[in-house]
C-alpha positions as a Markdown table, in Angstrom:
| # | Residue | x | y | z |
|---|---|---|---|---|
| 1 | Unk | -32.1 | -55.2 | -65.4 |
| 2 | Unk | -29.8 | -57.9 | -64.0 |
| 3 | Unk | -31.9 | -61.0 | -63.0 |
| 4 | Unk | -31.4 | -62.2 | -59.4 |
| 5 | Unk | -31.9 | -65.1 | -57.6 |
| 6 | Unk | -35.0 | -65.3 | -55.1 |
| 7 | Unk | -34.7 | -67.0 | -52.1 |
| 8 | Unk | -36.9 | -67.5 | -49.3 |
| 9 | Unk | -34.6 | -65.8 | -46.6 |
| 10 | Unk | -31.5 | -63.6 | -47.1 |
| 11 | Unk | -29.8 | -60.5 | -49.0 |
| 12 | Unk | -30.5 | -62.5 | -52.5 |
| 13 | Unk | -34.5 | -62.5 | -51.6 |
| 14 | Unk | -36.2 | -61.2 | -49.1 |
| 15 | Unk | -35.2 | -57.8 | -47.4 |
| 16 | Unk | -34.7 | -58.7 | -43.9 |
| 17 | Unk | -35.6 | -55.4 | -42.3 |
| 18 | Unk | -38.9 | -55.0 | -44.6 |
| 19 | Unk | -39.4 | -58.2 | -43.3 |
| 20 | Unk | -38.7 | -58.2 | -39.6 |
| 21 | Unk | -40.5 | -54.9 | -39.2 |
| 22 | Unk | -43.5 | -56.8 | -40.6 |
| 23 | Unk | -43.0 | -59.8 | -38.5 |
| 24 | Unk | -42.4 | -57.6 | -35.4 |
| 25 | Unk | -45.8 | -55.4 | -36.1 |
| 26 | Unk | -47.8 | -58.8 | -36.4 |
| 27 | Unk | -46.5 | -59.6 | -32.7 |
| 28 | Unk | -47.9 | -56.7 | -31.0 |
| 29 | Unk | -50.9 | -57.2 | -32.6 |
| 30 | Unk | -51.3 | -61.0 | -31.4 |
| 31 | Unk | -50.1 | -59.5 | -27.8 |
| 32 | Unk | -52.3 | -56.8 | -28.2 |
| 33 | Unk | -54.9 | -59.3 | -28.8 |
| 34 | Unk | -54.2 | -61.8 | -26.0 |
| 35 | Unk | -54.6 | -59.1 | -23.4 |
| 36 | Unk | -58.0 | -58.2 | -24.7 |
| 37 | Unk | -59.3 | -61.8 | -25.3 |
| 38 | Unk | -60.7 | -63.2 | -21.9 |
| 39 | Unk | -58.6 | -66.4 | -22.8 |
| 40 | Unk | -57.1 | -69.1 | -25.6 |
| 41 | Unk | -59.2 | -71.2 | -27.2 |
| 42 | Unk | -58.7 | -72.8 | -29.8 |
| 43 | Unk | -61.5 | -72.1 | -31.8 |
| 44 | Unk | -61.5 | -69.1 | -35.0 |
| 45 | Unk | -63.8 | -67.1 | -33.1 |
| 46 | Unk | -61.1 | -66.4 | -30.2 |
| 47 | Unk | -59.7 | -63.2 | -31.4 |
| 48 | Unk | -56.5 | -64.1 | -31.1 |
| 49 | Unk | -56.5 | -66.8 | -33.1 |
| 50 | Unk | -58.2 | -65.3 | -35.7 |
| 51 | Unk | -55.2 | -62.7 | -35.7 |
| 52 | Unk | -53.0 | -65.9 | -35.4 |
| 53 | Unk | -54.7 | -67.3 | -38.9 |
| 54 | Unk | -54.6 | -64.4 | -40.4 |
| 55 | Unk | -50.9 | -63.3 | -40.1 |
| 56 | Unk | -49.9 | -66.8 | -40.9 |
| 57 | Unk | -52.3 | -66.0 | -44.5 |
| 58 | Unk | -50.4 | -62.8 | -45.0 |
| 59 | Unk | -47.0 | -64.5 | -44.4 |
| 60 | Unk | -47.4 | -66.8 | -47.1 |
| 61 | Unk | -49.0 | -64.0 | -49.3 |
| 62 | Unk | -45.6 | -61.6 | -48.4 |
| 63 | Unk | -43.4 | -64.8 | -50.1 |
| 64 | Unk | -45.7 | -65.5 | -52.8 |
| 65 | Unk | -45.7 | -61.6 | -54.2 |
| 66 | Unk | -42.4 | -61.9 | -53.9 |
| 67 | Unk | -41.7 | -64.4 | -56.4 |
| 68 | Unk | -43.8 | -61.8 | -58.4 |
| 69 | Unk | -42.1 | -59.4 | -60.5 |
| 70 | Unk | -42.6 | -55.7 | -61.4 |
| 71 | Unk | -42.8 | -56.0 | -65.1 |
| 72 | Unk | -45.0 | -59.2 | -64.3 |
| 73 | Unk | -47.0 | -57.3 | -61.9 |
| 74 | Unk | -47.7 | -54.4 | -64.4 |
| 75 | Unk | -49.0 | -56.3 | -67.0 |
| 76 | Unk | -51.9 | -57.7 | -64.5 |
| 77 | Unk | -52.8 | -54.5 | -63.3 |
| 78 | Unk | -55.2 | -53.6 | -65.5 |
| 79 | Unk | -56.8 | -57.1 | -65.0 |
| 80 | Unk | -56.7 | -56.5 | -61.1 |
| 81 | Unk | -58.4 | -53.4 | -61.5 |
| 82 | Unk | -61.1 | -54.5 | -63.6 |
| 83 | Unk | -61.9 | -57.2 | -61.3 |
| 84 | Unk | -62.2 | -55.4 | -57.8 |
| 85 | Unk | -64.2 | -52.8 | -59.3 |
| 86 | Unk | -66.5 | -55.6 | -60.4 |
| 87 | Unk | -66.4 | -56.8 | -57.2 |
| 88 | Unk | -67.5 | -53.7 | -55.4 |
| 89 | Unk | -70.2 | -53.4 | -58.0 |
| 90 | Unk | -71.3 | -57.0 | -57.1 |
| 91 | Unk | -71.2 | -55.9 | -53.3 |
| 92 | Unk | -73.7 | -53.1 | -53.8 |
| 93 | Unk | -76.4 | -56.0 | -54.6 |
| 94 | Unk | -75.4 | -57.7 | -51.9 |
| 95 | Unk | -77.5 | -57.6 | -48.2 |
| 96 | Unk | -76.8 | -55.0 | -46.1 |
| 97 | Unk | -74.8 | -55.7 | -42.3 |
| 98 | Unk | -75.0 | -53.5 | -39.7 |
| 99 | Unk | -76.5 | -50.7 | -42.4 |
| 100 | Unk | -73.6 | -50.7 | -44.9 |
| 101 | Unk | -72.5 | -52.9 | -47.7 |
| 102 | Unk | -68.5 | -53.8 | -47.4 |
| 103 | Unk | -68.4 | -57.5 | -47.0 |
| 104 | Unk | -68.8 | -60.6 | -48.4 |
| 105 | Unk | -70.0 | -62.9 | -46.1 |
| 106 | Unk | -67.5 | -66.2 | -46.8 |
| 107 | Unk | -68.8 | -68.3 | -43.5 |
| 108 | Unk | -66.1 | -67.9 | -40.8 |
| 109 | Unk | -64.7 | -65.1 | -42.8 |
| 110 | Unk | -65.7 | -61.8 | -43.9 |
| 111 | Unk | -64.1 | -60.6 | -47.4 |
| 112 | Unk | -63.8 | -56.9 | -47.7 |
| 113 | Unk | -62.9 | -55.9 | -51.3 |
| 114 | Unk | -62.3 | -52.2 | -50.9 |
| 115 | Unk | -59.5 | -53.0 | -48.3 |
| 116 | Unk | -57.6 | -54.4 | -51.6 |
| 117 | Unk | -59.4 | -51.8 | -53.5 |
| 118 | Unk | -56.9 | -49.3 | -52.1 |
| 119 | Unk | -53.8 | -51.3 | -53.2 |
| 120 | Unk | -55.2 | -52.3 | -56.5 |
| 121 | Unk | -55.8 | -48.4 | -57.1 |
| 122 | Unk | -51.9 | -47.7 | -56.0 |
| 123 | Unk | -50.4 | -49.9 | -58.8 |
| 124 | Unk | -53.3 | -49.2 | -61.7 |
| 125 | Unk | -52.1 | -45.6 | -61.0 |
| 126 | Unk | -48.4 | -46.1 | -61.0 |
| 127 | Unk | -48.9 | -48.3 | -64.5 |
| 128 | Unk | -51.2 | -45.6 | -66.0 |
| 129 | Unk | -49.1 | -42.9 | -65.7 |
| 130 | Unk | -45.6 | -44.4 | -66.8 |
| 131 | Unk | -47.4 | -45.8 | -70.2 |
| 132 | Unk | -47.6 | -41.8 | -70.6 |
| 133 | Unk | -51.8 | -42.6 | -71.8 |
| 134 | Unk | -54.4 | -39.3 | -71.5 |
| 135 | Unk | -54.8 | -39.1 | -68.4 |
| 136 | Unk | -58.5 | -38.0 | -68.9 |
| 137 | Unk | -59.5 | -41.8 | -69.0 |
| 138 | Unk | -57.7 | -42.1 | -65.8 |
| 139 | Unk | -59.8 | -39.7 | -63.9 |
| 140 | Unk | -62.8 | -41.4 | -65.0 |
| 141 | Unk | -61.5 | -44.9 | -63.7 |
| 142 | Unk | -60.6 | -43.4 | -60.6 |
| 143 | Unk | -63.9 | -41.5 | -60.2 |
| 144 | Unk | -66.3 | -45.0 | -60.8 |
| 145 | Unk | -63.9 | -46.7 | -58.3 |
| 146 | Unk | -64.4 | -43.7 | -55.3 |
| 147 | Unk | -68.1 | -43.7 | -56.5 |
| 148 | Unk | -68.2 | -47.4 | -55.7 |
| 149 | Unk | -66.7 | -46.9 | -52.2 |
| 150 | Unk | -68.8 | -44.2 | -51.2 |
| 151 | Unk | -72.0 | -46.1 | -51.9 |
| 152 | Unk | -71.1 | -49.0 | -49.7 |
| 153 | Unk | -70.9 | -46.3 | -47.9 |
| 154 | Unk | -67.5 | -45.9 | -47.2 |
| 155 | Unk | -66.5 | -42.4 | -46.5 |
| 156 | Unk | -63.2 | -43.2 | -44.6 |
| 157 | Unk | -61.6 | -44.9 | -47.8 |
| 158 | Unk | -62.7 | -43.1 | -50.5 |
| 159 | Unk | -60.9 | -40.2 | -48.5 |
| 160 | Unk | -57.7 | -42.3 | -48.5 |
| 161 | Unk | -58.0 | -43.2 | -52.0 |
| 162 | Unk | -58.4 | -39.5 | -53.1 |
| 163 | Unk | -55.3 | -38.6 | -51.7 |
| 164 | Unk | -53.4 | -41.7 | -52.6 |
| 165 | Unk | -54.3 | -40.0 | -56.0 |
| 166 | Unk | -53.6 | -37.1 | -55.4 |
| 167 | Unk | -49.8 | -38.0 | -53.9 |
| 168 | Unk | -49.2 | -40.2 | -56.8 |
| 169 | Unk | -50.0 | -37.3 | -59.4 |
| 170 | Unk | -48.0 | -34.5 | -57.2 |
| 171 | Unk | -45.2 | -36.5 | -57.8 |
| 172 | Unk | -45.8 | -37.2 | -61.5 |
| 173 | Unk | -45.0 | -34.7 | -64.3 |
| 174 | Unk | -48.5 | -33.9 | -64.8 |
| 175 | Unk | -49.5 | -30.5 | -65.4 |
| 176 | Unk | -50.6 | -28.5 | -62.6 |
| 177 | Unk | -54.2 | -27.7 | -64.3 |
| 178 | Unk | -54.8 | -31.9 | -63.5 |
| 179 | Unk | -54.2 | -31.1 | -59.8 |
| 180 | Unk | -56.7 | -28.4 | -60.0 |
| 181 | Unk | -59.5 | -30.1 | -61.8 |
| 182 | Unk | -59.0 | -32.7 | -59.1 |
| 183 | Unk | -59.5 | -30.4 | -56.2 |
| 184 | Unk | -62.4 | -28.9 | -57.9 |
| 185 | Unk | -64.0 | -32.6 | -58.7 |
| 186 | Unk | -63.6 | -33.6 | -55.5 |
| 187 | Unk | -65.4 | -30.2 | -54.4 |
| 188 | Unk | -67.8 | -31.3 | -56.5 |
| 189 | Unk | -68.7 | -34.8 | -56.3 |
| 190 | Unk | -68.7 | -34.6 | -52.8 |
| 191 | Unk | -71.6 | -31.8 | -52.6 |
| 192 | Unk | -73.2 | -33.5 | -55.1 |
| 193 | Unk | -73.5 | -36.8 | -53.0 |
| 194 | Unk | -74.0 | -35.0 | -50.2 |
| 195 | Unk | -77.1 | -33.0 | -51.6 |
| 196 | Unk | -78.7 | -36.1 | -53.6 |
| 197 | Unk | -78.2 | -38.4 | -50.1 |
| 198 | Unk | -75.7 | -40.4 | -51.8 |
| 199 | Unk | -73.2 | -40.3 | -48.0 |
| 200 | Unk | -75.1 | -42.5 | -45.5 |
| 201 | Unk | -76.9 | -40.3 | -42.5 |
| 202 | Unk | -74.7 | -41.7 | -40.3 |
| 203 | Unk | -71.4 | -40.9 | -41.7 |
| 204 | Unk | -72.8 | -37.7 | -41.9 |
| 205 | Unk | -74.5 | -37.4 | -37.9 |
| 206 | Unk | -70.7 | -38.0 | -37.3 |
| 207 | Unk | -69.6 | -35.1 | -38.9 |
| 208 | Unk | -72.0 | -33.0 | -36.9 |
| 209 | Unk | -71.4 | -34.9 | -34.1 |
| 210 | Unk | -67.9 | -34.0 | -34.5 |
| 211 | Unk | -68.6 | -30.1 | -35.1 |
| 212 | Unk | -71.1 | -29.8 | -32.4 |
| 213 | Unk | -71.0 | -28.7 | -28.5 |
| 214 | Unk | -71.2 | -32.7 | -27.2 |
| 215 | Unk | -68.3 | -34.5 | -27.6 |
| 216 | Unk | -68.9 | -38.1 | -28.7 |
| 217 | Unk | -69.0 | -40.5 | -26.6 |
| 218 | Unk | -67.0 | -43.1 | -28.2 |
| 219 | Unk | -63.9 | -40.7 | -28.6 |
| 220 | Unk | -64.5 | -38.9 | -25.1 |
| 221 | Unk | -64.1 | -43.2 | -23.5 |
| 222 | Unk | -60.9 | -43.3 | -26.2 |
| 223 | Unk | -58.8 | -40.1 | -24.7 |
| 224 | Unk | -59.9 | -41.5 | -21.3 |
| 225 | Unk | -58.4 | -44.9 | -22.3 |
| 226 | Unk | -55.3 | -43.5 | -23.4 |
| 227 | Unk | -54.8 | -41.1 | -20.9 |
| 228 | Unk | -55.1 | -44.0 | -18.4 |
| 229 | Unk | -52.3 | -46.1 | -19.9 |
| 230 | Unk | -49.7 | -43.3 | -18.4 |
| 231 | Unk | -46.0 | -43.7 | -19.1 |
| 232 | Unk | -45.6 | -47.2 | -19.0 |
| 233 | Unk | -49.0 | -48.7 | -19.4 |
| 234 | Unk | -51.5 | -50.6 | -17.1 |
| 235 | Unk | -50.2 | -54.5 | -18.4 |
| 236 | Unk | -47.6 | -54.4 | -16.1 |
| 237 | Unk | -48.8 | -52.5 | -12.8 |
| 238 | Unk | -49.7 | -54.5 | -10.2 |
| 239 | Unk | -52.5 | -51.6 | -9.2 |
| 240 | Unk | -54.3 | -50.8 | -12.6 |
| 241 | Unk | -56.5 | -48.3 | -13.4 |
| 242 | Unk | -59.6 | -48.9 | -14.0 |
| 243 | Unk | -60.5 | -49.6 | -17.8 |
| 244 | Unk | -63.3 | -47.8 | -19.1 |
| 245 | Unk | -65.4 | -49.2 | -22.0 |
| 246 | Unk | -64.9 | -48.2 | -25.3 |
| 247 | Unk | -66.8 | -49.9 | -28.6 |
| 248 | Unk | -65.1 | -51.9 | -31.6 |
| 249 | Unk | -62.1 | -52.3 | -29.0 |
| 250 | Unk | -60.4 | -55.1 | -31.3 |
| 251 | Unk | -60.4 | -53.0 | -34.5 |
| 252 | Unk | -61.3 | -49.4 | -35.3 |
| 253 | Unk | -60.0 | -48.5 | -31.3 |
| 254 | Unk | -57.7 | -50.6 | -30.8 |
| 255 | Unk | -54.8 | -48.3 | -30.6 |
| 256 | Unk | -56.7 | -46.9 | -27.5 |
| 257 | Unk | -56.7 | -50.6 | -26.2 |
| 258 | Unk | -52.7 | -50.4 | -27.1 |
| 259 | Unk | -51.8 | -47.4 | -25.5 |
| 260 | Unk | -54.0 | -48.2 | -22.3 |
| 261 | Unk | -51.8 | -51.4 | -21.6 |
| 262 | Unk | -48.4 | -49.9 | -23.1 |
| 263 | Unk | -48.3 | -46.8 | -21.8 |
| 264 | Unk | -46.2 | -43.4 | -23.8 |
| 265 | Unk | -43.4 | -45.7 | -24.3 |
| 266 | Unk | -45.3 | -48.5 | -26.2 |
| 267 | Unk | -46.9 | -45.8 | -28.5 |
| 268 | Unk | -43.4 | -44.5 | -29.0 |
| 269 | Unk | -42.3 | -48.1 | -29.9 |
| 270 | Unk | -44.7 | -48.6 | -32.6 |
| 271 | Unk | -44.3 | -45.4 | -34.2 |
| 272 | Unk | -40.7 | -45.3 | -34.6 |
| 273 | Unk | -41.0 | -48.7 | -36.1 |
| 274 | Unk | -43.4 | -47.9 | -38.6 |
| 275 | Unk | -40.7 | -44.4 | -39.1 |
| 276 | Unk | -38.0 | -46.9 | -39.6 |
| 277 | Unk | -40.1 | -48.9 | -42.7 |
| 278 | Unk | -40.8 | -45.4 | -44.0 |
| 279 | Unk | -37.4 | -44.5 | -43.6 |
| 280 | Unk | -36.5 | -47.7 | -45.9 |
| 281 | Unk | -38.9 | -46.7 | -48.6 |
| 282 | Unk | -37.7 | -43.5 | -49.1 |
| 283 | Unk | -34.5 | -45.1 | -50.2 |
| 284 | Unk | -36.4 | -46.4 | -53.5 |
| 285 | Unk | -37.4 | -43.2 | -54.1 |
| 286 | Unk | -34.1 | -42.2 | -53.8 |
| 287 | Unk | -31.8 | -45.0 | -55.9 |
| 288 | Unk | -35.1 | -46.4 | -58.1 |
| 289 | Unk | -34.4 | -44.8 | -61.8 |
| 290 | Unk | -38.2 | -46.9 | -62.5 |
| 291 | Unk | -41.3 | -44.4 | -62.5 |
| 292 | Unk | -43.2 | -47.1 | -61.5 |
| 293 | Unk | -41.4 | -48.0 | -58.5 |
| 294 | Unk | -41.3 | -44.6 | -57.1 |
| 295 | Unk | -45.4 | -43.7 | -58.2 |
| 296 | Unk | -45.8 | -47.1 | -56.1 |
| 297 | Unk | -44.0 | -45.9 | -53.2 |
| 298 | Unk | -45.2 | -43.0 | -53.1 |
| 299 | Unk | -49.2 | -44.2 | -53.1 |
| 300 | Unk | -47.8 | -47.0 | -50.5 |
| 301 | Unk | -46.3 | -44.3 | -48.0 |
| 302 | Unk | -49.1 | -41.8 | -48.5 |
| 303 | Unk | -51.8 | -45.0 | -47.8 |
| 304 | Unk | -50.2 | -46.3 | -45.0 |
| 305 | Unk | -49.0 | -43.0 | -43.2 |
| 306 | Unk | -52.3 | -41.4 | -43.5 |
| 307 | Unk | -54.3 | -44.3 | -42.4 |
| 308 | Unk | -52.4 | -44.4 | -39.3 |
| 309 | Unk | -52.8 | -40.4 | -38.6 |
| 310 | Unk | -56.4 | -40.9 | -39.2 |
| 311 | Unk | -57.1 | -43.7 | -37.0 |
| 312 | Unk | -55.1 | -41.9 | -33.8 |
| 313 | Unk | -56.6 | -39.0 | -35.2 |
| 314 | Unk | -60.5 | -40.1 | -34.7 |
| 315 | Unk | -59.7 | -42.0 | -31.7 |
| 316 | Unk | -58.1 | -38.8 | -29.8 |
| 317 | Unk | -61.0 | -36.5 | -31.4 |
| 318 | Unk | -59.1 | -34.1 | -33.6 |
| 319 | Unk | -61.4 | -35.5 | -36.2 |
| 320 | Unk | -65.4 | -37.5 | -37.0 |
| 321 | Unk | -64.9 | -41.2 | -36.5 |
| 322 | Unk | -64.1 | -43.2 | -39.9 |
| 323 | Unk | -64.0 | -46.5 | -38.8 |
| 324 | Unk | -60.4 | -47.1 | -40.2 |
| 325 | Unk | -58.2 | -49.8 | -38.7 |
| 326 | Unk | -54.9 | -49.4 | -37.7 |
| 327 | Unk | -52.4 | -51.4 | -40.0 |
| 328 | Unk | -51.3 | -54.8 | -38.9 |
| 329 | Unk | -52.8 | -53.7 | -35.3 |
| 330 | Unk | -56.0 | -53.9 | -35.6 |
| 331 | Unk | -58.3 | -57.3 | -35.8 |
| 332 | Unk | -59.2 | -57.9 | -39.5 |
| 333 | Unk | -58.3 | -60.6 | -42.3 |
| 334 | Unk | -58.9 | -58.4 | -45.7 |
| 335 | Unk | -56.4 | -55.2 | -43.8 |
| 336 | Unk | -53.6 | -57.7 | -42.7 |
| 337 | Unk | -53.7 | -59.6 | -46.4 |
| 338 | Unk | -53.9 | -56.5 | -48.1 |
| 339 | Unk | -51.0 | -54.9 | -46.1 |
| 340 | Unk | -48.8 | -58.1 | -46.9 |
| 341 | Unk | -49.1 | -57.4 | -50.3 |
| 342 | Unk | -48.1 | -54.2 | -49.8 |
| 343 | Unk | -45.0 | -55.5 | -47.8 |
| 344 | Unk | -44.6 | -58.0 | -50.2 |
| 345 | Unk | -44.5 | -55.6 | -53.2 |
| 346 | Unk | -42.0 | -53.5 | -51.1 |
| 347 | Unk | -40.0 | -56.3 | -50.7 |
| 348 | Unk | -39.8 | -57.2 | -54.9 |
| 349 | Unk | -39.1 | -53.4 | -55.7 |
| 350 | Unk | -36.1 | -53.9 | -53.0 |
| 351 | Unk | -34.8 | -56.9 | -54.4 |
| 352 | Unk | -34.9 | -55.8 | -58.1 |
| 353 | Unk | -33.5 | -52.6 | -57.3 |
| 354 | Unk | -30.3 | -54.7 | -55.3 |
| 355 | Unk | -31.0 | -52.6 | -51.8 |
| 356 | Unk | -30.4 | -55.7 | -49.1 |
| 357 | Unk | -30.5 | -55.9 | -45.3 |
């Protein structure tokens, strides 16, 4: 492969629509942000500029994968792997916060390891398979790493992780009789936890919340936000509608915060952008004669694209609440970071594979 010269800005280095569509989704979430906040201050526990800090973070993290390359990057991955799953090993000694174990409390900062777990998982995936290894072993990685996850509890990402794995393999040359015993292990595992009380009582009181006669309250004040946010949204009405409450508004419903204020049209806005970065990926999969790249696009698309249909999903109450943010929207320092890697990775694949602008 033809070296290349990496430059900060530029066809040579960075792709500039990979990164303008990241720099443009970082801006409606700091606006998104400053119409929630009661007002600026300049402290980290304003919300926005927390948001602020953190994009800067994943900025600087989107240049410095950059100057990362693939062949580098898949002789760590096996490294990386090793040390997130001891991480979330670590985390289920740790205390409990609001009944679950998914952070490490850092002081002003909360560390969230299986929020990088699901990146970590894409490439360990993508390396496994194109070294052509049994992929026996490789189900048994993947298994103690969705095991971790679930006893934190996390239901929500272990879901995305399983098919991330599943999207990755589909696409693979592996035999169709792997895809099976994957369906059938997830069958399993997942009536196992559920019948030894592995998943948490309240992930599953959602699900029969979800199922039952009474809608929930938290997704009923969600449709009634969105509804309210009309065509063009309440920010810019003179007369607004009232705004009902809705919990957690900063992170997992924030996209009901977003559409409240934007209206139809912002919705549309943020969707076709996030179309458009899809839309670039697929041309890797397209030009990219590396396995690797294309098993990491794949697991990227599939990540990112069902993470967003989930979180409008839960918040308009076609499914049980997961507690998933919205990519680059919602508040958090571990999702914005670990999205900038995968930006950042993105951005590598493009450059090594000479696709500019």
């Amino acid at each position: 492969m033809r070296e290349r010269k990496v430059t900060l800005l530029g066809p040579e280095g960075t792709n500039l629509s990979i990164f303008f569509l990241f720099l443009v989704f970082n801006f409606i979430s700091w606006f998104t942000l400053f119409v929630l906040s009661e007002g600026i201050e300049l402290n980290f526990n304003n919300i926005l500029i927390r948001q602020i800090v953190f994009s800067l973070i994943s900025i600087i993290v989107f240049f410095l994968i950059t100057y990362i390359s693939i062949e580098n990057l898949q002789q760590y991955t096996d490294s990386l792997f090793a040390i997130i799953t001891i991480l979330l090993a670590v985390l289920l000694r740790t205390s409990p916060k609001a009944g679950v174990r998914r952070w490490f409390d850092l002081g002003p900062i909360d560390f969230q390891p299986s929020e990088f777990a699901k990146v970590i998982t894409v490439l360990f995936i993508a390396n496994y398979l194109t070294k052509r290894k049994s992929k026996y072993p490789l189900f048994l990685f993947l298994g103690l790493i969705l095991f971790l996850i679930l006893r934190q509890p996390d239901l929500g990402t272990s879901i995305i992780i399983g098919f991330v794995i599943f999207a990755i393999i589909f696409v693979s040359d592996i035999k169709i009789r792997y895809l099976v015993l994957i369906i059938l292990l997830v069958f399993t595992f997942f009536f196992i936890f559920l019948e030894s009380g592995l998943i948490n009582e309240n992930q599953l009181n959602r699900i029969n919340d979800f199922f039952s006669t009474d809608e929930d309250f938290q997704q009923s004040q969600s449709k009634l936000l969105i509804s309210s946010g009309s065509i063009f949204g309440q920010y810019f009405e003179s007369n607004k509608v009232e705004k009902v409450f809705v919990p957690v508004e900063t992170t997992d419903f924030i996209f009901a915060a977003y559409a409240y204020n934007f209206g139809f049209i912002g919705v549309l806005f943020i969707l076709i952008m996030w179309l458009l970065f899809f839309f670039r990926l697929n041309q890797i999969l397209n030009v990219s004669n590396s396995d690797f790249d294309k098993f990491v696009i794949t697991g990227f698309v599939t990540l990112l694209a069902f993470q967003i249909i989930v979180n409008i999903s839960t918040i308009t109450g076609l499914l049980p609440l997961t507690g998933l943010p919205f990519p680059l929207l919602s508040l958090g320092g571990s999702s914005m970071v670990s999205t900038a890697i995968i930006f950042g990775i993105t951005n590598r694949i493009f450059i090594e594979n000479n696709l500019v602008i």
